[in-house]
C-alpha positions, 0 to 999 in steps of 0.5 A: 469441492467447487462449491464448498465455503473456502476460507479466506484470511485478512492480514490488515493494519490500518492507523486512520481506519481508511484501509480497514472500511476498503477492507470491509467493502472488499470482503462483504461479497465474500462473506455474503456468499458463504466463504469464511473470512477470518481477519487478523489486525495487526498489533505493534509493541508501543503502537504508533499514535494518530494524529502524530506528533510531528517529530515522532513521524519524521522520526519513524521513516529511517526504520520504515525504509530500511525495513526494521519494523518493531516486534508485533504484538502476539498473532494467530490464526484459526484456520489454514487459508486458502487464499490471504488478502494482504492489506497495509497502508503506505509510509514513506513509500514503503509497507507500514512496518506491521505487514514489513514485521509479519512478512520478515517473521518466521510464522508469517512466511510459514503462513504465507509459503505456497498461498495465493494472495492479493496485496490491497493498499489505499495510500496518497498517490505513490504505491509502486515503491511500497508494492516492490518492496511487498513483491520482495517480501512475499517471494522471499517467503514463498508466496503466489503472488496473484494480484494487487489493488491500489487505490489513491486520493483522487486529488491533484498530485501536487494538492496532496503533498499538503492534504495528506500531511495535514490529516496525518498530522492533526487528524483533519481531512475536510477540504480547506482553502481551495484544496480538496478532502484528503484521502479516498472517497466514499465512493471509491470504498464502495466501488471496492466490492467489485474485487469482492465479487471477482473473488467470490467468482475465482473461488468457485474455480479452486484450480484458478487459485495458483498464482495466477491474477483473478482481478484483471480487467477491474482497473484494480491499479492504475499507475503513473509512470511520471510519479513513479519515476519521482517515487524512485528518486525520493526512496533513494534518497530515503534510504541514504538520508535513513542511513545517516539518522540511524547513524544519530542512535536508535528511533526517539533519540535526542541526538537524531534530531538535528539530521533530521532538521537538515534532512527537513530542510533538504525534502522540502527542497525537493518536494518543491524544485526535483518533484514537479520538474520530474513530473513536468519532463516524463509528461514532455517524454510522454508526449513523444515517446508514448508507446514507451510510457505505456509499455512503462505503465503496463509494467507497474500495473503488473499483476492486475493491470489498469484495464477495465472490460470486467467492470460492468460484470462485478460493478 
């Protein structure tokens, strides 16, 4: 019935911890109304370490790419859900390889098949990427796809090629040296219950829950069709250059190591020279060709969308 509890599942994996407080705000309101949320953290065999050790991170991106996560530690679930949350951070412009590992397994599709889920990830400033590879995961699966909410550093693009790895790498995020905190704000965690409420509200309406969005109208994404254009041109290049290492042995070998000095050296070339010069011609394009852009924007905003006429109701 209607007004019956309905039982919501949370499938998270968080490293820094960032992703699980967004989780928390988001499902606060659920909770308060009397739904049932179960949440299922994420678990590998050998877990990743935080801070990394440097060449354990540019070690980690070939398998990360190409999808080959490592085994996870043994799950399960309580319930039958009525509606999942997936919530997974951003490595290397692709799904952290715990929620790529539960999405390959045969329980995790089974889980999935047929579900209403909304996909949640808080990351740098490029999601479009990861979230393509999540849309493929979860339709190979069977799942319904309902809804996807990003939320992104909020400092300068270029700022965060230096904040973000500076925090993955040493476990600081204050700001320094005229550059800003890494990671989301407090104040975006916060204003994450707003997804919490909307749900709370589509929950009361069971026949709303077949796959089609329930957070329109939130700005639960807001995409940037020049750093997705930028995002596009670095995870190909991820995947050849993954191909390469992987040619050197398997993830931790010695022998890997000099591919990936060489792949170091080109990355940082095109951090510094293709990046921005990518960014600077789709602004110069925005400028005339602005109704192409949108068009754009509005593809890759795609279920939920940018806009923002429900804010005042859930805020």
């Amino acid at each position: 019935m209607a007004g019956e509890g309905k039982r919501v599942l949370v499938v998270e994996y968080s490293q820094t911890g960032q992703l699980s407080r967004v989780l928390d705000s988001v499902v606060a309101p659920l909770v308060a109304a009397g739904h049932q949320v179960e949440r299922l953290t994420l678990h590998h065999t050998g877990e990743y370490p935080f801070p990394w050790p440097f060449w354990t991170f540019l070690d980690t991106f070939p398998e990360t790419v190409a999808r080959i996560p490592p085994a996870l530690e043994p799950w399960s679930v309580e319930h039958e859900p009525d509606l999942i949350i997936l919530g997974y951070p951003v490595w290397f412009l692709s799904p952290a390889p715990a929620l790529t590992a539960f999405m390959q397994s045969a329980p995790g599709k089974a889980l999935l098949r047929g579900k209403p889920v909304v996909t949640l990830t808080a990351c740098r400033n490029m999601w479009t990427q990861a979230h393509l590879d999540v849309q493929d995961m979860l339709a190979e699966a069977g799942a319904l796809h309902c809804d996807h909410i990003a939320l992104v550093d909020p400092g300068p693009a270029m700022a965060t090629f230096v904040t973000t790895p500076r925090w993955m790498l040493t476990g600081r995020k204050g700001a320094f040296w005229g550059f800003p905190r890494a990671g989301i704000s407090d104040a975006q965690i916060t204003a994450a219950a707003r997804f919490g409420r909307a749900l709370v509200a589509a929950l009361t309406q069971p026949e709303l829950l077949d796959g089609r969005p329930l957070l329109q109208g939130l700005q639960a994404v807001k995409a940037d069709p020049g750093l997705a254009a930028s995002e596009k041109i670095a995870k190909r290049s991820f995947r050849i250059w993954g191909r390469l290492v992987r040619l050197g042995g398997p993830r931790g070998a010695w022998t890997r190591r000099p591919i990936l000095i060489i792949y170091l050296v080109f990355l940082l070339t095109l951090i510094v020279t293709v990046v921005p010069l990518s960014m600077l011609l789709r602004r110069l394009i925005g400028m005339v060709a602005r109704q192409r852009v949108a068009q754009r924007a509005q593809e890759l905003e795609s279920p939920s969308g940018s806009a923002t006429h429900r804010m005042e109701k859930f805020a």
